[in-house]
N, C-alpha and C positions, 0 to 999 in steps of 0.2 A: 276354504277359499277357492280351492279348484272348482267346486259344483261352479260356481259364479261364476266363474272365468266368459263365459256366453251372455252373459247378461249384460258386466261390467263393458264388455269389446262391446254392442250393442246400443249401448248409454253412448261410449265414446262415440262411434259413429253417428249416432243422432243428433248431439250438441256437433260437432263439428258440422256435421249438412246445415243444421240450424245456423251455425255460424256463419257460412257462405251467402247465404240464403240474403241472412240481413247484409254483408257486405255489398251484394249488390241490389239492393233494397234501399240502402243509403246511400249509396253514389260514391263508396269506396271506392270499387273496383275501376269503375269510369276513368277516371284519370288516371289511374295507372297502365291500363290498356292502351290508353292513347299515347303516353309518354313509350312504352313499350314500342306501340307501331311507328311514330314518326323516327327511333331509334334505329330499330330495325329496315326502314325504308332508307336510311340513310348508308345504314351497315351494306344493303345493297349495291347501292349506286356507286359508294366508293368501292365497292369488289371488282364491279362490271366497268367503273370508269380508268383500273387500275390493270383488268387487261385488253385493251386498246380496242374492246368492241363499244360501239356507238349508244349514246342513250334513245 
């Protein structure tokens, strides 16, 4: 099983790339991105509105 060990790590990394690949191929990723950024914009503005510098 050890010979393999290179080959099997090899497989994995391919079907995973492959995976990614189609996620955003199909418009998975899309909206998670987005919900991601307007999350994250928000995480901002309450940091910066919370010490008393200006937006």
């Amino acid at each position: 099983m050890g010979e393999h060990k290179g080959a099997i790590t090899l497989g994995l990394v391919v079907l995973v790339l492959f995976g990614v690949f189609i996620a955003f191929a199909t418009g998975v990723i899309d909206p998670l991105m987005d919900k991601i950024g307007v999350a994250f914009s928000k995480l901002v503005d309450n940091v910066f509105a919370g010490s008393g510098m200006p937006k």
